[in-house]
N, C-alpha and C positions, 0 to 999 in steps of 0.2 A: 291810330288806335281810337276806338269809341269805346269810353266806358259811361253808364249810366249809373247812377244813385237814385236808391229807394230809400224813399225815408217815409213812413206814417205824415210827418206836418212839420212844415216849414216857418210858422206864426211862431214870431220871437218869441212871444207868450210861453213856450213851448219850453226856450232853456235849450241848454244841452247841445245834441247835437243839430238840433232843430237854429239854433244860432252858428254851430261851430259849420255849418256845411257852406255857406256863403265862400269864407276867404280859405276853403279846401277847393271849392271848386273853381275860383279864381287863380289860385295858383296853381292849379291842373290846366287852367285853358293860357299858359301865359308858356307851358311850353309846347316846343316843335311836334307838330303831326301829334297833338291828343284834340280829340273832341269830347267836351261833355255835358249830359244832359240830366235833368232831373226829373224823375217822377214822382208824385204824392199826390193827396187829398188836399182838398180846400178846408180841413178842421183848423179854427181858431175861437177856440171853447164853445163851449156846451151848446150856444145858440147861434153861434156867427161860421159864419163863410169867408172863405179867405179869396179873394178875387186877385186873378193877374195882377188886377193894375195897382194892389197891394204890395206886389213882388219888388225887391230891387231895382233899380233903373239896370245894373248891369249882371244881372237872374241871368242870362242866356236860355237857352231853351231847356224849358220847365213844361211837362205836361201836367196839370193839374187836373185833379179827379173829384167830383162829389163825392164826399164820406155817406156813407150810407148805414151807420150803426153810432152811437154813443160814442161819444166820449173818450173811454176807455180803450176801446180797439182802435179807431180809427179807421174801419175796413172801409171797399171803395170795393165793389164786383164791375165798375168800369174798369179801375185800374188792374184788376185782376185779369181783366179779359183784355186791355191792352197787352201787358206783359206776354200772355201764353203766345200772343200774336208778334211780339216784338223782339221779346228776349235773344233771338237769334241774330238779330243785327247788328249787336255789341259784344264786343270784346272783354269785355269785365264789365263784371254787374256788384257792385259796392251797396251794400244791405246796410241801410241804419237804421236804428231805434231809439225813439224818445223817451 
């Protein structure tokens, strides 16, 4: 089974479920036949960029998106335009928000 996670931002800064996704998704790849992956934006406040090699050493595959709006939303029209294009390849698609 592949499920992937949407979440707006993964920067601890963030709180919430932007910290609680880590050891969800660890415990999700620790059993038989799950894969999973994550998508977001690189937001980590107002002015910063959150880069891979900020990620966990044990992230697993995380696609990370340019935010392309404030703050507030955290939109990403790369991540949007991946999604329309990917969405079909997973089996459950888990929506978080921060």
């Amino acid at each position: 089974m592949r499920i992937l996670h949407v979440i707006p931002a993964v920067a601890s800064r963030y709180g919430g479920p932007s910290t609680a996704i880590w050891p969800m998704v660890a415990a999700l790849r620790e059993l038989d036949g799950i894969e999973v992956e994550i998508a977001t934006t690189d937001a980590d406040g107002p002015d910063a960029s959150l880069a891979a090699s900020d990620l966990p050493k044990h992230a697993g595959t995380v696609h990370l998106f340019r935010r392309d709006t404030g703050e507030s939303q955290k939109y990403s029209r790369g991540m949007t335009d991946w999604l329309n294009a990917h969405a079909g390849d997973y089996d459950v698609i888990q929506v978080h928000s921060t």
